[in-house]
Structures are given as C-alpha cells and as structure tokens.
DRENLO-444793 format. One record per residue (C-alpha): residue in three letters; y, z, x. Coordinates in steps of 0.02 Angstrom, whole numbers, plus 50000, padded with zeros to 5 digits. Layout:
# residues N
- res | yy | zz | xx
- Ala | Y | Z | X
...
***
This chain:
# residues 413
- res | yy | zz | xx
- Unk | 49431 | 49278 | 48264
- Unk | 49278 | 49335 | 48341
- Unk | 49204 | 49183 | 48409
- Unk | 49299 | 49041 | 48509
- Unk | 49274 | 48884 | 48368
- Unk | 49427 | 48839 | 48342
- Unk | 49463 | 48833 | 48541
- Unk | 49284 | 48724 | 48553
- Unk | 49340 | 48597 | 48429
- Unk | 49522 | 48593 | 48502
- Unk | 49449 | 48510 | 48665
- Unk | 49402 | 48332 | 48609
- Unk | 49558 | 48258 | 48693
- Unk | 49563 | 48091 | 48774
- Unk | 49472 | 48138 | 48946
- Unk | 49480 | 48304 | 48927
- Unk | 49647 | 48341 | 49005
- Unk | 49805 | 48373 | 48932
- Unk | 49957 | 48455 | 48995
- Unk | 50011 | 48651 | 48969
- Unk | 50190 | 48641 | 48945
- Unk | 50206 | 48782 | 49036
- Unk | 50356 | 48714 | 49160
- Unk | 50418 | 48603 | 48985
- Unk | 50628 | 48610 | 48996
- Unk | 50646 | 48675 | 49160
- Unk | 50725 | 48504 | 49242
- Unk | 50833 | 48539 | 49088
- Unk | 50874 | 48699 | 49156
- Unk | 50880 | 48650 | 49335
- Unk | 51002 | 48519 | 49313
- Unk | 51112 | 48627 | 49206
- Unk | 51118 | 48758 | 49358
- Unk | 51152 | 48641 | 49484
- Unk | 51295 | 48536 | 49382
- Unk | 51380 | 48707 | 49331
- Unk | 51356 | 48780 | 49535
- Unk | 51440 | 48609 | 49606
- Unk | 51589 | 48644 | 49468
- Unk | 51588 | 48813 | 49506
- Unk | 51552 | 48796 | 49699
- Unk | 51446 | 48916 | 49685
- Unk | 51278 | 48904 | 49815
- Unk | 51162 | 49005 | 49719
- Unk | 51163 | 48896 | 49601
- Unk | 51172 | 48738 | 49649
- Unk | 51006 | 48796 | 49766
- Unk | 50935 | 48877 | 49593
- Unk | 50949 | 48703 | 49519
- Unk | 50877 | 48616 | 49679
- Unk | 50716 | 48739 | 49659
- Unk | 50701 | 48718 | 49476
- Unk | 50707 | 48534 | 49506
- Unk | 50560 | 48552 | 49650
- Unk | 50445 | 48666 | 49546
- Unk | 50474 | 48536 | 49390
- Unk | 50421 | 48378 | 49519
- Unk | 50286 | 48488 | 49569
- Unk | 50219 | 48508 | 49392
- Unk | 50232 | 48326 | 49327
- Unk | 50142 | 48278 | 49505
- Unk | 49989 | 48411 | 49466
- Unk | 49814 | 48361 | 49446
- Unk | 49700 | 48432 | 49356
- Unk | 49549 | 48487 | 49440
- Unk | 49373 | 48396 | 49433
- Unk | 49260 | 48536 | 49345
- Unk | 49057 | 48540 | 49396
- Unk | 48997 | 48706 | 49329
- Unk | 48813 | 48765 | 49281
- Unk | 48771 | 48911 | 49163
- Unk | 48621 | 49011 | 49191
- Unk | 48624 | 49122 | 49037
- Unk | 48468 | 49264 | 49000
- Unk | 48439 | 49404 | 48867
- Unk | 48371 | 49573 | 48873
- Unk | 48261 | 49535 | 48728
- Unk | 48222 | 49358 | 48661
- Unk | 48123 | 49445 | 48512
- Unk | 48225 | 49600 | 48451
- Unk | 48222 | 49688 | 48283
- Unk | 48353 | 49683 | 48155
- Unk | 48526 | 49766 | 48209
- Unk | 48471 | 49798 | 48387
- Unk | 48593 | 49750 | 48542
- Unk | 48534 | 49614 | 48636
- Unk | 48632 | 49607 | 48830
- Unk | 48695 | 49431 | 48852
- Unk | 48696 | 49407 | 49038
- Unk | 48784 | 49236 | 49094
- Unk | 48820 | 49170 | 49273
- Unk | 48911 | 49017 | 49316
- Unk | 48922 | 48921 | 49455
- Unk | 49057 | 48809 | 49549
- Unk | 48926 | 48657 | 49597
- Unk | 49064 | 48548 | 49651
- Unk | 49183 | 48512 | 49781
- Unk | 49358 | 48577 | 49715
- Unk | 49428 | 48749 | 49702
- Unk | 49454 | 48814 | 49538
- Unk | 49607 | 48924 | 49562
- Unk | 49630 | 48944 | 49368
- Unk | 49452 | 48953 | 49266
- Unk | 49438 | 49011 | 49093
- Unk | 49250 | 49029 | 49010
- Unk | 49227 | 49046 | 48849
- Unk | 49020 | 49078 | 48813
- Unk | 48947 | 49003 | 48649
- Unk | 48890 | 49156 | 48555
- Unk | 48776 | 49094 | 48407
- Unk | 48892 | 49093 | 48243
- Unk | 48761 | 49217 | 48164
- Unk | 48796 | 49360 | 48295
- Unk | 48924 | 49465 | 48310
- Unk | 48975 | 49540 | 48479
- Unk | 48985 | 49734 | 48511
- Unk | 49029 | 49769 | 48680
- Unk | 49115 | 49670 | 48803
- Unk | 49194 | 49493 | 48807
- Unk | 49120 | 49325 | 48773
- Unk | 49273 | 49259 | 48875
- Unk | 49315 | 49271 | 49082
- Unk | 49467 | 49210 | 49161
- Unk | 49417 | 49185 | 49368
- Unk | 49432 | 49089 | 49517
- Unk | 49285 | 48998 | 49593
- Unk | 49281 | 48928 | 49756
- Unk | 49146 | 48789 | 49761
- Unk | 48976 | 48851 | 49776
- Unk | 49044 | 49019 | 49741
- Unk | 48946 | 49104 | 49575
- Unk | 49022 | 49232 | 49457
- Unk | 48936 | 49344 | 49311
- Unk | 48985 | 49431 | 49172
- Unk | 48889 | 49497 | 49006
- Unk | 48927 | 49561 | 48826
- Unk | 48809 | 49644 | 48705
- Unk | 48787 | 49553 | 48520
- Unk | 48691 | 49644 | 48366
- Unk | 48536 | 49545 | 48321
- Unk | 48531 | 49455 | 48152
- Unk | 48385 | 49385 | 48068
- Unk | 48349 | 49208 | 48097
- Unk | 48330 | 49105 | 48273
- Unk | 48522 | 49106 | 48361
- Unk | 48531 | 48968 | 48484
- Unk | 48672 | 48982 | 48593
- Unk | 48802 | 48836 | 48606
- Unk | 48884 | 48751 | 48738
- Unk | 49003 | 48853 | 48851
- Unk | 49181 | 48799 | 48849
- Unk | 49275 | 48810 | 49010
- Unk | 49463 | 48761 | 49056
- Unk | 49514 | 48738 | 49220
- Unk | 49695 | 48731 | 49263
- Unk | 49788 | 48680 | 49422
- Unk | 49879 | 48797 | 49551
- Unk | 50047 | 48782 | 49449
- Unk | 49972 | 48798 | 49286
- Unk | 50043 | 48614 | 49210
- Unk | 49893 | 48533 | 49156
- Unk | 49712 | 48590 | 49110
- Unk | 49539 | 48482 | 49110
- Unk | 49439 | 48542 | 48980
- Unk | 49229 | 48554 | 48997
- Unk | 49065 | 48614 | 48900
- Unk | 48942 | 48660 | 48980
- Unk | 48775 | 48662 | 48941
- Unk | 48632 | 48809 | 49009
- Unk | 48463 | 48742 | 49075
- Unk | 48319 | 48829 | 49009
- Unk | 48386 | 48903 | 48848
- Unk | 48334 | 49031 | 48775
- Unk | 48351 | 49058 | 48595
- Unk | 48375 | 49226 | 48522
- Unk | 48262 | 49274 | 48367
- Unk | 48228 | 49398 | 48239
- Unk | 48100 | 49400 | 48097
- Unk | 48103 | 49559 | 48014
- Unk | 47970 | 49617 | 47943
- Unk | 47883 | 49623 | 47760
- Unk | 47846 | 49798 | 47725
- Unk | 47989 | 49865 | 47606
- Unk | 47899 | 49939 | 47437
- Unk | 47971 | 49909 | 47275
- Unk | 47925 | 49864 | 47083
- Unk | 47926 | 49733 | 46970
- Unk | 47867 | 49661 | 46827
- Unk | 47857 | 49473 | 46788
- Unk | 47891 | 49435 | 46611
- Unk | 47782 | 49377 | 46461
- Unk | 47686 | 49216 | 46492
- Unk | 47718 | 49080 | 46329
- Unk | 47618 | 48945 | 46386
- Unk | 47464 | 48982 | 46369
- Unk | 47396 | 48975 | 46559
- Unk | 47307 | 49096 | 46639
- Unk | 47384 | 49180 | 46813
- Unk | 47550 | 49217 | 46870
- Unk | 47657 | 49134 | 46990
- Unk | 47810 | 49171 | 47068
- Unk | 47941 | 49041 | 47169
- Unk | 48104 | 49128 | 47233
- Unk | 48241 | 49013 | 47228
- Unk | 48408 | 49041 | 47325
- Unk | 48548 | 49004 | 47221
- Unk | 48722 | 48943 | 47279
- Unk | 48843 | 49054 | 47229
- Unk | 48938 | 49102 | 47382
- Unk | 49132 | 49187 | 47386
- Unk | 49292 | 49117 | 47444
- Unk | 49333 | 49145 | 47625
- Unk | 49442 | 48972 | 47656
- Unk | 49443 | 48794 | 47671
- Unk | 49381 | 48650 | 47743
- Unk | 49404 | 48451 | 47761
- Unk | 49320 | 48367 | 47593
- Unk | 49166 | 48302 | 47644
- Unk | 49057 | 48158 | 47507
- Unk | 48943 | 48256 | 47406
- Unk | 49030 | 48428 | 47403
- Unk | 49023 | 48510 | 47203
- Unk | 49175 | 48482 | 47097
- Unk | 49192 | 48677 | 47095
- Unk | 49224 | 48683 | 47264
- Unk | 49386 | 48569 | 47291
- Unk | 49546 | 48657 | 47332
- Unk | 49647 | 48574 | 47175
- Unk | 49797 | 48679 | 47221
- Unk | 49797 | 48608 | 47404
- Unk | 49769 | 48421 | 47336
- Unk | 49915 | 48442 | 47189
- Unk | 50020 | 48532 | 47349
- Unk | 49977 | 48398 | 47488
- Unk | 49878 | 48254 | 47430
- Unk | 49727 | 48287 | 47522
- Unk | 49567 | 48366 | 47466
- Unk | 49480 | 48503 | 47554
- Unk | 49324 | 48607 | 47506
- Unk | 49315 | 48800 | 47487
- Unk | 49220 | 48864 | 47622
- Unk | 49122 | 49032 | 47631
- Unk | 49082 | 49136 | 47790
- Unk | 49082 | 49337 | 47785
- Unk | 49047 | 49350 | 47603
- Unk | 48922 | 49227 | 47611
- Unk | 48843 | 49294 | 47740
- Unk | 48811 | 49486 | 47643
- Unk | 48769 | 49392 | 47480
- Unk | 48632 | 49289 | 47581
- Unk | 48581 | 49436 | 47685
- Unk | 48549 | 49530 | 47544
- Unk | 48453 | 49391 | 47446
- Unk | 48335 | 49375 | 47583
- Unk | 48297 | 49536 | 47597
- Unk | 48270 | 49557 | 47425
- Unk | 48160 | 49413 | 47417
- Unk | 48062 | 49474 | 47556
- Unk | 48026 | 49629 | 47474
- Unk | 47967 | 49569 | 47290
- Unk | 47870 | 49473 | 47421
- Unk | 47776 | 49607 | 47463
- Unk | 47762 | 49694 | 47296
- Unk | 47695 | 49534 | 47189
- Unk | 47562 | 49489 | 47320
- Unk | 47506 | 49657 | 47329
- Unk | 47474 | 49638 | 47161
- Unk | 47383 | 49473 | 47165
- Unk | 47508 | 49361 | 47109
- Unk | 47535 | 49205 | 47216
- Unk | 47695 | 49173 | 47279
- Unk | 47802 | 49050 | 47338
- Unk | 47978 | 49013 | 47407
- Unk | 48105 | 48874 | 47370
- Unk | 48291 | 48866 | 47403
- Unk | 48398 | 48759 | 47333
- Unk | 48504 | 48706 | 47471
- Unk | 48534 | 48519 | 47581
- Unk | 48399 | 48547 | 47693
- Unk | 48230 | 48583 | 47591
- Unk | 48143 | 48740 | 47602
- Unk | 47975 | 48758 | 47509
- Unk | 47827 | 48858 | 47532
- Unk | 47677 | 48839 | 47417
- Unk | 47634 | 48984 | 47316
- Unk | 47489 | 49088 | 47398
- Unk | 47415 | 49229 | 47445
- Unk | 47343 | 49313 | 47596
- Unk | 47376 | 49364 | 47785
- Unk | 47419 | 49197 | 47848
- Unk | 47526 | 49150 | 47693
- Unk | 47609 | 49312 | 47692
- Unk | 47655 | 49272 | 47917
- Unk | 47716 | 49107 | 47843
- Unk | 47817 | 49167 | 47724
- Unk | 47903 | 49302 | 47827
- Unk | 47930 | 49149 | 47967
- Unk | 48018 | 49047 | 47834
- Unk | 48129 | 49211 | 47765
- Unk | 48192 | 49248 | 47955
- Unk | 48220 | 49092 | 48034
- Unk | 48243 | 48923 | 47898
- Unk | 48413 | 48849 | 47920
- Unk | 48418 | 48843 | 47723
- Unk | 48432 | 49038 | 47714
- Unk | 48545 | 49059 | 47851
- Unk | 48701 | 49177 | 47824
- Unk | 48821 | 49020 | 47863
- Unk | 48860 | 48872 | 47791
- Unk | 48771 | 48729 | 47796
- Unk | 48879 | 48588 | 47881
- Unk | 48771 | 48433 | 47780
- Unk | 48814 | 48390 | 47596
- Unk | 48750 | 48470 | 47453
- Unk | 48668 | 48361 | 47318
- Unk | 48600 | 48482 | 47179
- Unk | 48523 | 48353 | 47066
- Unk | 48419 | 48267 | 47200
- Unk | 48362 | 48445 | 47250
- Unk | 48333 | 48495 | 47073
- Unk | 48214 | 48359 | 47027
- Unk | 48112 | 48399 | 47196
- Unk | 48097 | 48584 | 47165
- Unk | 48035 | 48527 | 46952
- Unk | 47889 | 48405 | 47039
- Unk | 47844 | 48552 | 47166
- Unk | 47818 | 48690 | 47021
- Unk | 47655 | 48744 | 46960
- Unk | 47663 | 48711 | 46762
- Unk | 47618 | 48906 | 46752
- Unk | 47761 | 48973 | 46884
- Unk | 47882 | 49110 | 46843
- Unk | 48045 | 49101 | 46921
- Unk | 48137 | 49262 | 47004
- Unk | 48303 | 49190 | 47075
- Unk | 48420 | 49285 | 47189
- Unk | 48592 | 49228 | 47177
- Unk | 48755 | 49321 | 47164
- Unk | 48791 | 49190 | 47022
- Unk | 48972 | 49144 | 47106
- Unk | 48977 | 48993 | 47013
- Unk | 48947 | 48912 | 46841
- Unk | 48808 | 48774 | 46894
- Unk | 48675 | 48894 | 46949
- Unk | 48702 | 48965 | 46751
- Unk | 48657 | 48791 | 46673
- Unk | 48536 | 48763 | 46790
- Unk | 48439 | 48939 | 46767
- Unk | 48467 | 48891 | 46575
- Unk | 48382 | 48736 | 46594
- Unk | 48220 | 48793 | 46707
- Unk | 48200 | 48936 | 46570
- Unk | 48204 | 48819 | 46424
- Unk | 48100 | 48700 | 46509
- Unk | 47941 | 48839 | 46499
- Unk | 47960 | 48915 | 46693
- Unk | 48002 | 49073 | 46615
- Unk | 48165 | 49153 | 46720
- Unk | 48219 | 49330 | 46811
- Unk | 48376 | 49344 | 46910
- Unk | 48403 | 49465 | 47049
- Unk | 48597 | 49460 | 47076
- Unk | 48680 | 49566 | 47225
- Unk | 48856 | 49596 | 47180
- Unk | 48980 | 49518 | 47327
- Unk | 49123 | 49544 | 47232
- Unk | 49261 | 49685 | 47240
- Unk | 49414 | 49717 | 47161
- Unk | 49565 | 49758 | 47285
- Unk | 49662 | 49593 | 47260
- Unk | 49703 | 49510 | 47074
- Unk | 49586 | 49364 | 47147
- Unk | 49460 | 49465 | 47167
- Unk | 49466 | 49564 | 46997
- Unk | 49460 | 49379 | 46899
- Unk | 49297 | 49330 | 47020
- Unk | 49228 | 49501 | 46959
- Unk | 49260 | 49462 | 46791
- Unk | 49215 | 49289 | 46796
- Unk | 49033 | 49355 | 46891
- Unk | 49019 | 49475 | 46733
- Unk | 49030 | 49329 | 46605
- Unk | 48902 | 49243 | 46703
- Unk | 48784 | 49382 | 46676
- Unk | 48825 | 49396 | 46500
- Unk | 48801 | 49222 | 46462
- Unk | 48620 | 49234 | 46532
- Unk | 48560 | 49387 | 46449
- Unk | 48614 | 49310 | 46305
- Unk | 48508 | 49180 | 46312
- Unk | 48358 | 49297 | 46359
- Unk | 48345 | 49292 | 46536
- Unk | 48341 | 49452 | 46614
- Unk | 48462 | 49478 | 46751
- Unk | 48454 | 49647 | 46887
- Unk | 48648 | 49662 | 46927
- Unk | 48612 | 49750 | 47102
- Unk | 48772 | 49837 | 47166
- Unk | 48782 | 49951 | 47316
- Unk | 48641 | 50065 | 47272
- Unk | 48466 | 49998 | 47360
- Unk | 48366 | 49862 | 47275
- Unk | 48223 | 50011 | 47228
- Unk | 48380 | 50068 | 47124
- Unk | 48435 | 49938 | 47054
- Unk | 48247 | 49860 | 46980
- Unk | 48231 | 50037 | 46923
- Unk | 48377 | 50055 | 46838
- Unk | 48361 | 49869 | 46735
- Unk | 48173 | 49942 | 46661
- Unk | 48052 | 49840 | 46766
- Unk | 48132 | 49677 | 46690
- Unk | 47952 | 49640 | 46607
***
C-alpha cells in the first residue's frame, strides 16, 4: 500500500488512545513461572514470575503521552511539469511539554502522487521543543494535490498504549500541474443532419472505470456497481470501487481530450467540455487564447477529471438532463470513455438519436492475464460493437499513441 489510508482512518478511536497489546498475556505467563518455581523451589523462577508480574503492572499503569506537534512542510517546486520529482521536505516540531520517547509520523502524501524516493513515514524521539526533518521525492501528476493531515502516534516508554494525532501544516502549499495544450493530432467531426450552420464540439467524460475493490454502499451508487456476490455471501451491500485502473483510463481521456482540443480549435470549431460526473464540470464552447487557458485550467486541475474516485454520489439522470439544457442545438459530441459499463452505451445511444450527432474515443484499460479480465475484454468489445452498429463511430485506442489510433479508424468523418 503506498500511502498510509487505511492507518489514517484506523485512528478515530474514543480519545485517541488505545492500548498496544504489546505486554497482552504476560501476567499469564508470570504467574505460571512463579507457581511452577515455588513447586519446583526453584529461584529463577519464582524471581522470573515476580519481574513478569512488575513489567505487566507497569504496562496496565502506562500513560499515554499528551502529543502537541506542528508540521512545517515545503516543496521544491509548487508548479512542476508532468512526471517531474517534486522534494517533499517536512519538519515537525515537539511544541509541548512531554517527551515523546516513541513517535511515529506518517506525512499525508496527496492520493494522486506517487512517491519515488524515500519514506513518507519516520519513527523518532522528540524531546519538547526539539525539531526533526525528513523528506521524500513524489512524481508530479496533473491536477492541484493538496496534502492531508499528518498522522502521528505516540507511544509510552513501555510501548502499552499509543495516543493517536493529525496534524495539520500552517501555510499549505498545494502542489499543481497543468500540462500543457500543444499535442498535434487529426480529426474529423462527422456529417451535420440538422440543418445548422457551424460545428461544435463538447467532450464528455464517461464513467466506465475497472474493478480494483470494494467499498461500503453509499445512497445513489449505480446498480452496476453493487458487489451482489458479497451481499448473497454476507448480507451487506458494498460498491465496486476503482483506483489504478481508473486512474490510466482517466489519464488517458484527459489527455486525449486535451489534444482534439487543440486540433478542432485550430480549425475554427468551438469547443467545449462537460463531464458527466457528481460534481459538474462545464465549459462553454469557444474559441480563442483566453478560452483555450480556461480550458487547459479545467483539464489539469477539476475535481471531476481527477484520476480517483469521487467520494460523493453519483446521480446520472440529474446530470444528464443538465448537460441536454447546456448543449447548443448544433453540438457534436466526441466522448472519451473506456466504455466499462453498459449505461454510458444507452446513454451515447440516446444523445445520438436525439440529433447531437456522436464520436467515441475509447482507451482500452483492459488486459487479459486473469479469466476476469478476458470476460471484461470481451464484454468492452460488445460494447463497441453494439455502437458501431448503431452508427456511431468509435476509435478503439490501445497502446499505440492517440495520432495512431485516429489514424488508423480513417479520420472518423
């Protein structure tokens, strides 16, 4: 696990504290020792059991220690481009009046960024006013990474109980990364039936994510998504949730999207950008320098297009019927979505048939080194199948680069 989650969200117990068990069964122990020493008459251990049975007092007598930290956390570069290492230099401080013998710091690395050097995590002591640093490198990401709370545990001198803390860094400093605009590619928007002049484009990000694991049910979460096997197995329903895969399916579509950006403006045609997603993300179609900085703004750093998942519920419908009052009557849709699911089929079915005539730019996140993953591959090829049949054009983009890919489907015109 590269980041400390599941540590952060261990810590809500009832004020903070909570005992080890590290000395757990040892007045067990002790007594044993000392009852078989006085029927053995043996000394050593009847004074084995009188030591166990000290250390054990000791440890059910331990405090925990009061933790007052602060975090003073910088970066080499606040700004950096795409895939460069960014230092992460943190320094904590022991503000208060106890001595932590036994500290543990775990830094809140944005869930975006991955670490590539160093450690995230220091174990120390701290005396108080006594300061320690320590720094890792992480790869930037596009998008704006704020860092979260540090978690710290602080144990006592025996190691029996633990208080745990977050601690928050004055003066934060987010981390962000807008790539920008200025890959070249080609393509063609198709045939215009309505009988408007001009040509509009809206890029819409679809939903279709892959399975990574699962998560507590939460109101509002898509049918498709419920574990059924988990709720026929326990009782209690939990969502499908999507990390890693999600992440290079999303990464990809926004990179894509940036670049037909580029190549339909060039050529005069106003564009916009929707995604369908909880929080709304909309950008008028336009054209122009200050459009074009808005639009690359919106790619990098909207929380809709961000390689995780979103942690609100998802209503489609309500999102659906926004996006349909938003749309130019004249607007062309090019959609990038790895079409992991059925509902962004019927849906793409439905915008085409409604007169927003429909292209589909779908990066492949599928593979085929489990059984799983062979029947999402198939299932995926259906998908595309079941669209082309109905005369949307679809650009199944692989591993070669999107230039490739649009060249290889004929312009999609």
């Amino acid at each position: 696990m590269s980041r400390p989650e599941r540590e952060r969200n261990a810590s809500a117990d009832d004020g903070r504290v909570r005992r080890t068990g590290r000395w757990q069964g040892v007045s067990a122990l002790a007594l044993i020792a000392g009852a078989v020493g006085i029927l053995a008459d043996s000394a050593g251990l009847v004074l084995v059991g009188v030591v166990g049975v000290v250390f054990a007092g000791f440890a059910r007598a331990a405090q925990p220690p009061t933790v007052d930290l602060s975090i003073e956390r910088s970066v080499s570069d606040a700004e950096p481009a795409s895939e460069q290492e960014v230092t992460v230099t943190v320094t904590i401080e022991n503000t208060g009046d106890s001595v932590l013998s036994d500290l543990r710091i775990i830094d809140g690395v944005p869930p975006a960024l991955a670490v590539e050097s160093g450690s995230p995590r220091l174990a120390t002591a701290l005396r108080p006013g006594e300061t320690t640093t320590f720094s890792y490198d992480v790869s930037a990401a596009r998008g704006r990474h704020a860092f979260e709370p540090a978690f710290a545990i602080a144990r006592d001198a025996s190691g029996a109980v633990e208080r745990r803390h977050e601690v928050v860094a004055t003066d934060e400093t987010p981390i962000t990364c807008v790539p920008a605009l200025d890959a070249q590619v080609t393509i063609g928007l198709r045939q215009q039936t309505i009988g408007q002049p001009g040509r509009v484009l809206t890029d819409i990000g679809g939903s279709g994510v892959a399975f990574h694991t699962t998560r507590e049910y939460r109101p509002g979460d898509p049918l498709s998504r419920i574990d059924w096997n988990r709720k026929a197995k326990t009782g209690d329903l939990s969502t499908v949730d999507f990390r890693e895969e999600r992440a290079a399916a999303v990464e990809r579509s926004v990179a894509a999207s940036g670049a037909l950006y580029v190549a339909l403006t060039d050529a005069e045609n106003p564009v916009g950008i929707a995604a369908l997603a909880p929080e709304s993300c909309w950008l008028a179609p336009g054209l122009g320098a200050s459009h074009r900085a808005r639009a690359r703004e919106l790619l990098a750093t909207h929380p809709a297009l961000a390689p995780t998942p979103p942690e609100e519920p998802f209503f489609p419908s309500i999102r659906l019927r926004r996006l349909r009052r938003r749309l130019p009557s004249e607007a062309q849709l090019l959609v990038c979505s790895p079409l992991c699911d059925d509902y962004i089929v019927g849906l793409l079915q439905r915008l085409d048939a409604s007169g927003h005539r429909v292209t589909v730019l779908s990066p492949d996140p599928t593979s085929d080194e489990t059984p799983g993953q062979r029947v999402a591959r198939t299932e995926r090829t259906l998908r595309l199948s079941t669209l082309r049949a109905a005369g949307i054009p679809v650009v199944d983009w692989g591993a070669e680069s999107l230039a490739v890919a649009l060249a290889r489907a004929g312009g999609t015109r």
